[in-house]
C-alpha positions as MATLAB code, in Angstrom:
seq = 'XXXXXXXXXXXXXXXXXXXXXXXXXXXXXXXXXXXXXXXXXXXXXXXXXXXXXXXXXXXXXXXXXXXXXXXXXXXXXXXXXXXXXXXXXXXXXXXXXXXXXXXXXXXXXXXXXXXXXXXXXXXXXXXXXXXXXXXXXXXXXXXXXXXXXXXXXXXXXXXXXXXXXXXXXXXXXXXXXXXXXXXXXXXXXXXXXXXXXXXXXXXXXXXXXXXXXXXXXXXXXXXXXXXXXXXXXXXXXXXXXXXXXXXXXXXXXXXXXXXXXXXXXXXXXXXXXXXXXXXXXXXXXXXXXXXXXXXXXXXXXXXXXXXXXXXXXXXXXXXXXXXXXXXXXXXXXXXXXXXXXXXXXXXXXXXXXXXXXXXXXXXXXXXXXXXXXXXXXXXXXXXXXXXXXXXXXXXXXXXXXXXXXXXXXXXXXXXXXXXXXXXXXXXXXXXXXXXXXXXXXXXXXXXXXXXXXXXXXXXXXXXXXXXXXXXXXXXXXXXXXXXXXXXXXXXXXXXXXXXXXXXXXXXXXXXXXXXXXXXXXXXXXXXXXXXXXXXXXXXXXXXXXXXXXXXXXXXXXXXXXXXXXXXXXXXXXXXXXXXXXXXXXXXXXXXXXXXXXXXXXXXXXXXXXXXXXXXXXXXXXXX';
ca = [
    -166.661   42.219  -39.577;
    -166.452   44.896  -36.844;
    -169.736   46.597  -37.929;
    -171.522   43.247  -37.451;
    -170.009   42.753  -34.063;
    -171.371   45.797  -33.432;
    -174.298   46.030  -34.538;
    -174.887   42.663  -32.691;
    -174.127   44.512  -29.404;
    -176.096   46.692  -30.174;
    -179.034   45.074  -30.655;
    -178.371   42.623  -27.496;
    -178.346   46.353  -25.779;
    -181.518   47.166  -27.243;
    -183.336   43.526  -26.329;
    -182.009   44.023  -22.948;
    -183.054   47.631  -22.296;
    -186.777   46.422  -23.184;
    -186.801   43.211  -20.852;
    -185.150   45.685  -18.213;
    -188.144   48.374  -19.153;
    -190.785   46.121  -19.315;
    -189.872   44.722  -15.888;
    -189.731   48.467  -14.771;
    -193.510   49.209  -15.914;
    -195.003   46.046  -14.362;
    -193.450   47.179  -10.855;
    -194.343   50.384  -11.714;
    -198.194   49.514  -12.007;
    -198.503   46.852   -9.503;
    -200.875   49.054   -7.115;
    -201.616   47.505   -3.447;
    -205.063   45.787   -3.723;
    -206.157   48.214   -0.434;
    -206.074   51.493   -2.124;
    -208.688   52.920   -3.779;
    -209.773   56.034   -5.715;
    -212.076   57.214   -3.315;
    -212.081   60.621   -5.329;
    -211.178   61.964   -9.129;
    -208.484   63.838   -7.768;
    -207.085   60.667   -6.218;
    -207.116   58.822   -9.229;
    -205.541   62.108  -10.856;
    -202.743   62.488   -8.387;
    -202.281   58.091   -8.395;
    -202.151   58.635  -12.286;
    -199.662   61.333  -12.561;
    -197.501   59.078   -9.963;
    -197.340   55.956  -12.068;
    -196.707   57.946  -15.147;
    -193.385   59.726  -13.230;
    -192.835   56.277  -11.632;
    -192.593   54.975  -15.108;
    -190.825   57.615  -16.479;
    -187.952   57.364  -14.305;
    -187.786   53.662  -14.849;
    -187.403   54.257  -18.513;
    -184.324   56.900  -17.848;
    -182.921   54.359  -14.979;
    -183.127   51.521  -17.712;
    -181.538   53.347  -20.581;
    -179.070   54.203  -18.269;
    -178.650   50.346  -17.564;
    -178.850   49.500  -21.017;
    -176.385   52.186  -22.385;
    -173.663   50.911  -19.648;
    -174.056   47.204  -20.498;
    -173.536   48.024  -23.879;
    -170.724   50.689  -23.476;
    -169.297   47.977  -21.048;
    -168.876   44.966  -23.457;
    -167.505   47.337  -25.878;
    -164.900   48.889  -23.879;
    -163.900   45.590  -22.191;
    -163.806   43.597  -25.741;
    -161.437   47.275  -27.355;
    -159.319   47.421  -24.040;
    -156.128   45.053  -25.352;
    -156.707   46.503  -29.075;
    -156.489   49.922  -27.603;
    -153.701   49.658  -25.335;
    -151.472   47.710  -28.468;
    -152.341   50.558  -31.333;
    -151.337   53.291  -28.435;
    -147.869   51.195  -27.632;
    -147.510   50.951  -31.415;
    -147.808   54.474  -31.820;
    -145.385   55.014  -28.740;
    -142.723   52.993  -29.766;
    -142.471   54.222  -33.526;
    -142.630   57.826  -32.433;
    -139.738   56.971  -30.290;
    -137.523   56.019  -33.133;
    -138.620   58.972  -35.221;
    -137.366   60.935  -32.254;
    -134.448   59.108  -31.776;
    -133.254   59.412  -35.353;
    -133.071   62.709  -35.351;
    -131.200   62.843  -32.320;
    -128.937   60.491  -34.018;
    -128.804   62.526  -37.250;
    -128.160   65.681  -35.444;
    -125.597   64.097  -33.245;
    -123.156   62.464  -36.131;
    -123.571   66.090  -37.918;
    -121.927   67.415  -35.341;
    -119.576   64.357  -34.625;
    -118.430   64.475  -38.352;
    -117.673   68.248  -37.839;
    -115.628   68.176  -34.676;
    -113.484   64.754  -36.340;
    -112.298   66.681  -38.908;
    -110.888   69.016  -36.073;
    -108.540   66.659  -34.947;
    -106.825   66.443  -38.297;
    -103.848   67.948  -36.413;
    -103.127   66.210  -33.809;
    -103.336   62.776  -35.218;
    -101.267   64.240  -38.237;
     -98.512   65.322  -35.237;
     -98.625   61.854  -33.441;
     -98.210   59.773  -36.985;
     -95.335   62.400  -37.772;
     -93.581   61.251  -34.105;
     -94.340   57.937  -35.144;
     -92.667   57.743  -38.336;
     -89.381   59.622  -36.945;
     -89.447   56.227  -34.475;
     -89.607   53.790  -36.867;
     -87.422   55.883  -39.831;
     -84.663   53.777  -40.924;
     -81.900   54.309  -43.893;
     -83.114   52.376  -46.981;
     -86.792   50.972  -45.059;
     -89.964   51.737  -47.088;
     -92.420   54.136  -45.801;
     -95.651   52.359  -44.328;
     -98.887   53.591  -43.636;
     -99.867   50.635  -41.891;
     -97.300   50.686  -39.572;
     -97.419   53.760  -38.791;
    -100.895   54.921  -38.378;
    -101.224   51.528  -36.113;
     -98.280   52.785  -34.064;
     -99.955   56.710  -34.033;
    -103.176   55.601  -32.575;
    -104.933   56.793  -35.601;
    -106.795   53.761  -36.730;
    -107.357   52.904  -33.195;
    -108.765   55.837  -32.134;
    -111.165   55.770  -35.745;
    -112.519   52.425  -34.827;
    -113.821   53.799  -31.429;
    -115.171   56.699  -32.812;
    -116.717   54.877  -35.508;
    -118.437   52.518  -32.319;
    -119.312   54.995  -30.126;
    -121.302   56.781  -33.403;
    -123.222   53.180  -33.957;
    -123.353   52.683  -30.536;
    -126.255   54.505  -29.176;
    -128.882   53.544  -32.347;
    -127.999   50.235  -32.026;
    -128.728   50.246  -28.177;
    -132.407   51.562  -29.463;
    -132.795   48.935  -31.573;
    -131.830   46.658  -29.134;
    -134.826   48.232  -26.600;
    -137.298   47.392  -29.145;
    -136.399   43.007  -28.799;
    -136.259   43.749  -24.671;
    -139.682   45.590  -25.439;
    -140.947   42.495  -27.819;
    -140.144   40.242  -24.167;
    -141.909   42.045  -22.004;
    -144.778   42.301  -24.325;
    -144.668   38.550  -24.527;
    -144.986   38.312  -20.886;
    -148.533   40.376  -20.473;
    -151.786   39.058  -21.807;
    -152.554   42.027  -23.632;
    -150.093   41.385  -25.610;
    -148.481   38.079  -25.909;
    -148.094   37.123  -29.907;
    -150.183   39.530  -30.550;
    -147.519   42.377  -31.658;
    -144.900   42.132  -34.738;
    -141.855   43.799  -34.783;
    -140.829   43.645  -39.060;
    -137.607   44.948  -41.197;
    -139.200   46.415  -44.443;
    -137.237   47.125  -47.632;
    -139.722   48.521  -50.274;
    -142.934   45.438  -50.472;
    -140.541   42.613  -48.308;
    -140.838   42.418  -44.856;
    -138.847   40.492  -42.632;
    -140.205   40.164  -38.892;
    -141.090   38.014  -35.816;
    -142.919   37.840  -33.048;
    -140.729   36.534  -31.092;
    -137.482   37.590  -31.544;
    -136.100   41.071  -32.773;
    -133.068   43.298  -33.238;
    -130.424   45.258  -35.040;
    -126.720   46.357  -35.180;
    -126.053   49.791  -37.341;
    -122.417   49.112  -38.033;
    -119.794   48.746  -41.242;
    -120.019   46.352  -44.126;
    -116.692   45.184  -45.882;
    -116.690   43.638  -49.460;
    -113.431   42.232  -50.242;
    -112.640   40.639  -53.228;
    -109.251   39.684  -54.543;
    -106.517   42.107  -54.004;
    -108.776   44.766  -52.282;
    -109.430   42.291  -49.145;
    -107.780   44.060  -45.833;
    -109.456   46.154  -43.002;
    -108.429   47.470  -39.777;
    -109.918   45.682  -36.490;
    -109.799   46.862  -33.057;
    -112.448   44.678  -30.975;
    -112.795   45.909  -27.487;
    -115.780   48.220  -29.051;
    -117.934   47.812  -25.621;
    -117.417   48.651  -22.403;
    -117.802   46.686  -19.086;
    -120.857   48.539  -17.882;
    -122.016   48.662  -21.097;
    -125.559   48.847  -20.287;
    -127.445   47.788  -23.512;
    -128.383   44.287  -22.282;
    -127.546   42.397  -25.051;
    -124.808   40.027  -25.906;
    -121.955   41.975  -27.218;
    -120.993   41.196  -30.909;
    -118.886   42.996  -33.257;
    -118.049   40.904  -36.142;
    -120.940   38.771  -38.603;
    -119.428   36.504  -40.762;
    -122.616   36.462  -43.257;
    -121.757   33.755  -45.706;
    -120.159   31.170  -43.532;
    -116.562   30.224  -41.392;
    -113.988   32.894  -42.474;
    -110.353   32.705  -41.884;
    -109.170   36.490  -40.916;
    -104.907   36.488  -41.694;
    -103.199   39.325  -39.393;
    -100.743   41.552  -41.329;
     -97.173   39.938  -39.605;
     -98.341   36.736  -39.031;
    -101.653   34.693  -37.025;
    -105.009   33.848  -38.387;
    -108.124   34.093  -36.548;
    -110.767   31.733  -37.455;
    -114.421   32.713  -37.243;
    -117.746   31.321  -37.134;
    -120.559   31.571  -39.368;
    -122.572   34.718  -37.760;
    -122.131   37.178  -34.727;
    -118.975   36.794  -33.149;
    -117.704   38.943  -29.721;
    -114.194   39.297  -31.380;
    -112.757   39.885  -27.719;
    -113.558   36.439  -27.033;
    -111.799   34.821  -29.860;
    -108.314   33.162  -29.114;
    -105.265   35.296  -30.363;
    -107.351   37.810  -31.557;
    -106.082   41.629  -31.284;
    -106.396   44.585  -33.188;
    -104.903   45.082  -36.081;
    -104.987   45.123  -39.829;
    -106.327   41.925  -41.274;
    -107.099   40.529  -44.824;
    -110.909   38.890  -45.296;
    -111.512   36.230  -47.718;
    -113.834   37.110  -50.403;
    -117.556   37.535  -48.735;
    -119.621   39.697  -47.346;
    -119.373   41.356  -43.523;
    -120.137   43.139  -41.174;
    -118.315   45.195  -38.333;
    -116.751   48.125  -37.328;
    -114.205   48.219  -40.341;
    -111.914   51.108  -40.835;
    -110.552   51.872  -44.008;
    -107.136   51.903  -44.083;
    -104.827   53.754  -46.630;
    -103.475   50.726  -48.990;
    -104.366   49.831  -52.742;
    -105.256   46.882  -50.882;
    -107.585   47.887  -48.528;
    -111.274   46.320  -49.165;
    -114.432   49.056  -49.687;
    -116.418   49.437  -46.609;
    -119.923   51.047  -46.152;
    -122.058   51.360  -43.775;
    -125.196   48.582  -42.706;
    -127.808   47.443  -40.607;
    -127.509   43.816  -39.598;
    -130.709   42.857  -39.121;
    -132.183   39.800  -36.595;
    -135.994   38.525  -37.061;
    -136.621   35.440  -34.734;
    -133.327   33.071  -35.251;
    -132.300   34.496  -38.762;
    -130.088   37.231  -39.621;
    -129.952   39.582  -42.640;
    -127.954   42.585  -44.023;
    -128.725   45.984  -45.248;
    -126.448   48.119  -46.795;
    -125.723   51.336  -48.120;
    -124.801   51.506  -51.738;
    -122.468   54.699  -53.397;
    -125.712   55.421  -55.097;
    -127.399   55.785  -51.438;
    -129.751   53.066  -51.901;
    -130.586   50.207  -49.891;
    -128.965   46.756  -50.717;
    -130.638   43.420  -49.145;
    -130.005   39.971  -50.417;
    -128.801   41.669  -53.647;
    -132.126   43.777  -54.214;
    -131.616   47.885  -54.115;
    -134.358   48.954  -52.526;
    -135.337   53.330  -51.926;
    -135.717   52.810  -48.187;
    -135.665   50.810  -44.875;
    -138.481   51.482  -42.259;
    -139.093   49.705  -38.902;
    -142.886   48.221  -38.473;
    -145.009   47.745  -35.761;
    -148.090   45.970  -36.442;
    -150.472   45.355  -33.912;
    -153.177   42.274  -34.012;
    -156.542   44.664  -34.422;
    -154.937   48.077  -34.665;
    -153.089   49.841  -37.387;
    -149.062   48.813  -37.923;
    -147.335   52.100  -37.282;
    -143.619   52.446  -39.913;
    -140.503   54.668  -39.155;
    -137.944   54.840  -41.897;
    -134.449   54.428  -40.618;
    -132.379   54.967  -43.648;
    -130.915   57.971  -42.642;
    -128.598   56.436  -40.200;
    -126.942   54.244  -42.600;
    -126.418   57.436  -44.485;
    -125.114   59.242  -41.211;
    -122.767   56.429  -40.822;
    -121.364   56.370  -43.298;
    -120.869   60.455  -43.589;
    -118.740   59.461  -40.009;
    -116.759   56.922  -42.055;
    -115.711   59.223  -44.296;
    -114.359   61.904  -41.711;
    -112.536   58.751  -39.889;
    -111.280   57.836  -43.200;
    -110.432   61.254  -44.069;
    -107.903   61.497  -40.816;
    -106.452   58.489  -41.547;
    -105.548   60.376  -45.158;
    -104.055   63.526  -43.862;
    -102.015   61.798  -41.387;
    -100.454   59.574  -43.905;
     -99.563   62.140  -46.198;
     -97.945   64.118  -43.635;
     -96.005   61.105  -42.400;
     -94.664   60.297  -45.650;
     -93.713   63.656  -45.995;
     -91.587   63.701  -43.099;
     -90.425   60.561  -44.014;
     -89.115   61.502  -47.423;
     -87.335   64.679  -45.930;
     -85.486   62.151  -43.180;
     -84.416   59.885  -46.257;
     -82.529   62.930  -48.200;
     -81.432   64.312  -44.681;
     -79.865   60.953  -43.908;
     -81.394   61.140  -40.217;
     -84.780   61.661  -38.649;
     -86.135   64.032  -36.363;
     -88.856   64.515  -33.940;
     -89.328   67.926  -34.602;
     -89.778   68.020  -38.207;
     -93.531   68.814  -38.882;
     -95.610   69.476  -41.847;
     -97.625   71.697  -39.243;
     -95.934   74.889  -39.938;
     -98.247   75.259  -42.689;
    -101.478   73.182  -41.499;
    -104.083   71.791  -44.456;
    -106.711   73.788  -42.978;
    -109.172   73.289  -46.407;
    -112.560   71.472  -46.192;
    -112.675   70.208  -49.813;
    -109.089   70.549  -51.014;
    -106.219   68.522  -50.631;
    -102.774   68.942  -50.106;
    -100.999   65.710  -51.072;
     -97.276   64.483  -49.835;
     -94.917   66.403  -52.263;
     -96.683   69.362  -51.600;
     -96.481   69.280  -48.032;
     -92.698   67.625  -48.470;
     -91.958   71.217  -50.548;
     -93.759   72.952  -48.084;
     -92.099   71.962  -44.740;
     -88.707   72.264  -46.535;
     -89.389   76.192  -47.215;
     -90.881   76.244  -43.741;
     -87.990   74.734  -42.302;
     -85.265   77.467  -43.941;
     -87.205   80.210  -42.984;
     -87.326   79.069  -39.348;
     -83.575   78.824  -39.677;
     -83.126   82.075  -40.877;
     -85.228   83.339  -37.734;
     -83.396   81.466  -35.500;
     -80.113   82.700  -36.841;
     -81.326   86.798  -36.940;
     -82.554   86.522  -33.722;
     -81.056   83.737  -31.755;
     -79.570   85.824  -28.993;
     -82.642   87.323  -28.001;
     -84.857   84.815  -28.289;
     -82.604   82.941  -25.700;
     -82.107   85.466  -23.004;
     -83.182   85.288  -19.880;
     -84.730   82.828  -17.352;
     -87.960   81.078  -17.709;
     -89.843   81.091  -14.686;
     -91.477   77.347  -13.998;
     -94.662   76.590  -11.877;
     -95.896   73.364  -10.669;
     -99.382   74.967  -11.243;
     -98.805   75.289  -14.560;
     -97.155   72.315  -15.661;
     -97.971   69.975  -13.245;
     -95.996   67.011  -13.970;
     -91.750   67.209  -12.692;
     -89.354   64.748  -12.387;
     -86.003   64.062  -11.056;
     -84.076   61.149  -12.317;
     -81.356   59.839  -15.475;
     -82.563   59.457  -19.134;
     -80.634   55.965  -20.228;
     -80.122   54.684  -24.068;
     -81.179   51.442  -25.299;
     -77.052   50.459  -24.446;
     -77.486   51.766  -21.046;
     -75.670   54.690  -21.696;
     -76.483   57.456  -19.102;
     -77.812   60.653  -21.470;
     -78.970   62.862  -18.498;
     -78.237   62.332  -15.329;
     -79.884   63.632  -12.344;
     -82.134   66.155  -14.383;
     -85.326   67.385  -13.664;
     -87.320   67.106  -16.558;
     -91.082   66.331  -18.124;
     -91.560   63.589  -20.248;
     -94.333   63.733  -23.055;
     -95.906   60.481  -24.180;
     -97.930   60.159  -27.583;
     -98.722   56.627  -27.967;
    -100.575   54.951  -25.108;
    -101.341   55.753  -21.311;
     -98.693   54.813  -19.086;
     -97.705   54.146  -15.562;
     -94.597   56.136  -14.425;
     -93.239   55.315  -11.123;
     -89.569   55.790   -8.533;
     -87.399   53.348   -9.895;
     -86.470   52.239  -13.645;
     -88.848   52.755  -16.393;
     -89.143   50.726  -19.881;
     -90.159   53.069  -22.350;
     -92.162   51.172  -24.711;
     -93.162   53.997  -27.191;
     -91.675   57.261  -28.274;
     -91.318   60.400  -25.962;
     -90.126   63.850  -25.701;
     -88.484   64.177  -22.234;
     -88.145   68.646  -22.184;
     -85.159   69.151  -19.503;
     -85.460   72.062  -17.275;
     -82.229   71.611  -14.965;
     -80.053   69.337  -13.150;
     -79.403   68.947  -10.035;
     -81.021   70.180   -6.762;
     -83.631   67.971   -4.985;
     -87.380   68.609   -6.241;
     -88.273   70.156   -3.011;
     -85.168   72.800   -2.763;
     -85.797   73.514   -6.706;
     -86.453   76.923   -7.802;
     -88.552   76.464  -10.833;
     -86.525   78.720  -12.842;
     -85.084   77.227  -15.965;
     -82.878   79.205  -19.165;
     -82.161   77.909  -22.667;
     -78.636   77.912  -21.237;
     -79.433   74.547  -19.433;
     -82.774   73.571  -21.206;
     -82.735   71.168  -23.885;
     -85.155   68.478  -25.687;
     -84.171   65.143  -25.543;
     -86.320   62.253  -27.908;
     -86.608   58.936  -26.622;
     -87.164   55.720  -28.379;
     -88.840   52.522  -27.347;
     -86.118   50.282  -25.318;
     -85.052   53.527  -23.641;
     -85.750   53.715  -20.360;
     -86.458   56.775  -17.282;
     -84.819   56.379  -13.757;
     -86.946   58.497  -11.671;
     -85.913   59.491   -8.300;
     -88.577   61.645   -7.192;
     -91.885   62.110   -8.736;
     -93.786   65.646   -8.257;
     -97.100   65.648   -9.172;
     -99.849   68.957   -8.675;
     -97.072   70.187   -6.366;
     -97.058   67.041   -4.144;
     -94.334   64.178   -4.040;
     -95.804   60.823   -5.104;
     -94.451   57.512   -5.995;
     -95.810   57.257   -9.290;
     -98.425   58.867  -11.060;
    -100.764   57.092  -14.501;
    -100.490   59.067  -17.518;
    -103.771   59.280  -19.686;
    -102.556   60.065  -23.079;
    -105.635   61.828  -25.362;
    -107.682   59.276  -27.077;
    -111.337   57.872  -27.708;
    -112.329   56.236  -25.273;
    -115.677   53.640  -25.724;
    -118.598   55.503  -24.357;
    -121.386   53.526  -23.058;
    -125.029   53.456  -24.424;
    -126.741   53.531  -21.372;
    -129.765   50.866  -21.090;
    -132.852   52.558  -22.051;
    -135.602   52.786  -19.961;
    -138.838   50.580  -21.066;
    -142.736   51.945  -20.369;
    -145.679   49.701  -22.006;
    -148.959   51.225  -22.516;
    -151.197   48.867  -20.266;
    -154.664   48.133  -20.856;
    -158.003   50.067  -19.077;
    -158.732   47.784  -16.273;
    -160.813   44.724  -17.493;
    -164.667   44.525  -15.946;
    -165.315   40.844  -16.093;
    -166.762   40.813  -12.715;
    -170.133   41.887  -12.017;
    -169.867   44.141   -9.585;
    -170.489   47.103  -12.191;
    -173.497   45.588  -13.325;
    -174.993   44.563   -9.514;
    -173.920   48.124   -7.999;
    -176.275   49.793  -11.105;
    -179.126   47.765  -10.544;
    -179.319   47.964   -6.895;
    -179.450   51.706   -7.755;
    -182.101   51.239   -9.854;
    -184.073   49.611   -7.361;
    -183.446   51.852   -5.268;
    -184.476   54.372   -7.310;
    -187.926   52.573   -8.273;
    -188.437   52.009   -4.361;
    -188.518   56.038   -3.713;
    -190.160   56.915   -6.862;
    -193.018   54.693   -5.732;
    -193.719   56.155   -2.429;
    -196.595   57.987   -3.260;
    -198.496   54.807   -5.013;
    -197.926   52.692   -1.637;
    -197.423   55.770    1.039;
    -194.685   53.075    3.122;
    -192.395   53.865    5.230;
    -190.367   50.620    4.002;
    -190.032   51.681    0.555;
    -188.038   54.540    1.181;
    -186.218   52.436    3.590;
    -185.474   50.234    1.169;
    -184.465   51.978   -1.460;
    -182.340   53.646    0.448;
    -180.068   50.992    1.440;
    -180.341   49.999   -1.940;
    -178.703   53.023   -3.555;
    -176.254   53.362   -0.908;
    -175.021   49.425   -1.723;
    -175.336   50.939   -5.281;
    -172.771   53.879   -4.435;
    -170.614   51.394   -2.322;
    -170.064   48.695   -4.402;
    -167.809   50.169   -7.146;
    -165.673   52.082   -4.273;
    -164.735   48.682   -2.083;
    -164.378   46.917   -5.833;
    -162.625   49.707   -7.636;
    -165.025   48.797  -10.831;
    -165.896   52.078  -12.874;
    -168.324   50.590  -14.706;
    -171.049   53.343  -13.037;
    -168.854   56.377  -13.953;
    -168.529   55.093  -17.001;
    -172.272   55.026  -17.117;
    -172.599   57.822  -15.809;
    -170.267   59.136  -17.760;
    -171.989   58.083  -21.090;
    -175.481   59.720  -20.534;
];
């Protein structure tokens, strides 16, 4: 169909480069009636005129004849052009920001596993809070209280977050295409899963987050919401919870249900929502899930919720590492951009399901090493008879990429630890403890003078200067009484003298540790922060904190201009003319001719410059 649409331009080219030529030759001959060959070498010189008279109107006419066809062409190929580049453009952007992505959660995965120790430390703390004789050891409890599925579930957004935001740049894109002629239902944006498709025109998008499957008895996940911030810039509704095969009824471990609609939900914006570990009725969804550590807990995976016009679908990854959509297994899942006219450009985007879900594993990896080291601890305070703060598993850290140390082992291994610290202690107490321990507020930036009171109110230090270290959530400490809501290790340097007459020297002799609980509380009398005296001063305990996206910025490929005026096509045959005019001066020997033809090429040469048309360069340009 194109070659005929060619070749009909072409031969409209050719039938108008002969009516153009033909014109040409009969100016070209028309001789005034008053000259005569009054000599052979007249009508030699006359003769040899014409013929260059004519043969310049055949080069000026092919010229003519070339740009009106070369002009149709380019005008009718402008729009097809400019959509096949902006296909091109937009699928090499994905392939580049894949691997981005890919390299990016590599890394992420790696660093994760880093922080093995310090989530193991704060679930340890936790556990000595909530220790009582006779109570059951529970991981929910206390990895909820440690931060560590919180702190997962961010991660596990902030790795999903900036893929998603891409996707979400390709419906913006899809808009603004719809809003320019060269475009406007003329470009598909398509999901494809091996020969299904599933695209619009309209309406596109895509969430890479977690899939849950719960079934009976394997049916609870942990849920933080809050997995966007408030200058998130991806500009797009937040969601962070699909409900794919209707209303579901989510049932909070300790009591409350949360009732959800069928589709995306913004889980901040449901009533009596907050995060927690919740049990899902049998289905299918999607979210960022983190796996908790309970026979209980439902298998999670990693997806791509998929959007095409009003209509929603999921992909997920299966443990074989193929693609699962509407319960067909499929080797891959590509993005498609298909032009009207051009060729449909594909980027396969499988790999960051598969990235995903390698970050799922590290979260859900912590979450495993924490446990075991909490339940260690916890066993060790039930045949003690008391807990303590300061029993760790950590004097012998699982340090092992691919082996595991599980809770007796670490229970044995803490217990040899701990009698061998003793017997250190005991061989070299007296040294260890001489001396004075010189303090700086450069150092350790954070003093306080004040009393440490029980749950009962009973005074434990009074007027002591002293540090407090928090491990659950940031705080607000200020002059005046204190609630302690979470656990904390106050260190006491001294008692006594006023912060600003205070020598910052401190000696085990006076120096002790004292753990507090939640319902204890801090009176603080004077606050020194960075070596100033303030009134209170926010604590920003470590954590992951939601990082945002950032909007991405949008260029579309525009169009060559369009040349459906006719200035092109005036400006090149007034330089014809012109052209003709001064090639004929020696038939007619007038003045006026060259006159003429002047003006005419200079209207030529001035029309495309006050019209911006390039239609002559591109003539030009063709020859």
């Amino acid at each position: 169909m194109i070659e005929e649409r060619a070749a009909s331009k072409r031969a409209k080219a050719v039938a108008a480069v002969a009516l153009l030529a033909v014109a040409a030759i009969g100016g070209a001959l028309m001789v005034d009636e008053g000259a005569g060959f009054s000599e052979p070498a007249d009508a030699i010189v006359i003769t040899a005129s014409m013929l260059a008279v004519m043969l310049i109107a055949a080069i000026v006419v092919a010229i003519i004849g070339w740009a009106m066809y070369f002009y149709k062409d380019v005008s009718a190929g402008a729009d097809e052009w400019a959509r096949n580049e902006e296909a091109k453009t937009v699928a090499s952007s994905i392939a580049l920001g894949l691997a981005y992505y890919k390299n990016a959660l590599d890394n992420y995965a790696q660093i994760w596993g880093l922080t093995d120790e310090h989530f193991i430390r704060t679930a340890e703390i936790a556990a000595s809070a909530a220790w009582q004789k006779g109570k059951a050891y529970s991981p929910e409890e206390i990895l909820e209280d440690a931060g560590v599925y919180l702190n997962g579930s961010y991660m596990l957004a902030n790795a999903a977050a900036q893929t998603s935001a891409h996707f979400h740049s390709l419906d913006e894109r899809l808009h603004l295409w719809n809003g320019l002629d060269a475009y406007r239902g003329k470009m598909d944006l398509s999901w494809v899963y091996g020969q299904q498709s599933f695209g619009s025109k309209s309406d596109f998008d895509g969430w890479l987050t977690g899939v849950a499957t719960p079934t009976a008895g394997h049916d609870k996940v942990y849920l933080s919401g809050n997995t966007h911030t408030a200058g998130d810039g991806s500009g797009v509704d937040h969601v962070d919870f699909w409900s794919l095969g209707g209303p579901a009824t989510l049932t909070k471990t300790g009591g409350g249900t949360v009732s959800l609609p069928t589709g995306p939900t913004d889980l901040d914006t449901v009533p009596g929502f907050e995060p927690g570990v919740y049990t899902l009725p049998p289905g299918t969804y999607a979210g960022q899930f983190t796996h908790i550590i309970d026979p209980a807990a439902a298998p999670i995976t990693s997806g791509i919720v998929m959007k095409a016009g009003s209509a929603y679908r999921l992909a997920s990854l299966g443990a074989d590492r193929k693609i699962y959509v509407d319960g067909g297994r499929f080797d891959s899942l590509s993005v498609r951009i298909s032009p009207d006219g051009g060729t449909p450009q594909e980027t396969d985007v499988s790999s960051a399901l598969g990235k995903l879900r390698q970050m799922q594993l590290a979260v859900g990896s912590t979450a495993s090493s924490s446990s075991s080291s909490a339940a260690a601890v916890w066993s060790i305070f039930g045949k003690a008879g008391a807990a303590s703060e300061y029993l760790t598993t950590l004097a012998v850290p699982d340090s092992y990429q691919d082996i595991a140390v599980n809770e007796a082992q670490k229970e044995l291994i803490t217990i040899m630890a701990m009698a061998q610290l003793a017997d250190y202690w005991s061989s070299g107490r007296d040294k260890i403890s001489a001396g004075d321990f010189k303090l700086s507020s450069d150092s350790l930036q954070l003093f306080v003078r004040g009393d440490l009171v029980d749950k009962d109110g009973t005074i434990l230090h009074k007027d002591a200067i002293f540090t407090p270290f928090y491990y659950g959530s940031d705080l607000d400490l200020s002059k005046g009484p204190n609630q302690n809501t979470q656990t904390a290790i106050v260190a006491i340097w001294d008692k006594g003298p006023a912060l600003s007459s205070w020598s910052f020297t401190s000696s085990t002799a006076v120096a002790s540790l004292q753990a507090m609980q939640s319902g204890t509380s801090v009176y603080a009398y004077e606050i020194m922060y960075g070596g100033q005296m303030v009134d209170s001063v926010h604590l920003d305990i470590r954590g992951i904190d939601i990082i945002d996206p950032e909007k991405i910025q949008i260029v579309i490929v525009d169009p060559p201009p369009k040349k459906d005026d006719p200035w092109g096509l005036v400006s090149m045959i007034l330089l014809a003319l012109g052209i003709v005019a001064v090639a004929s001066f020696p038939l007619h020997r007038r003045v006026m001719l060259i006159a003429g033809g002047a003006v005419c090429i200079g209207a030529g040469l001035l029309i495309p410059i006050v019209t911006g048309n390039p239609l002559l360069g591109i003539a030009l340009g063709a020859v």
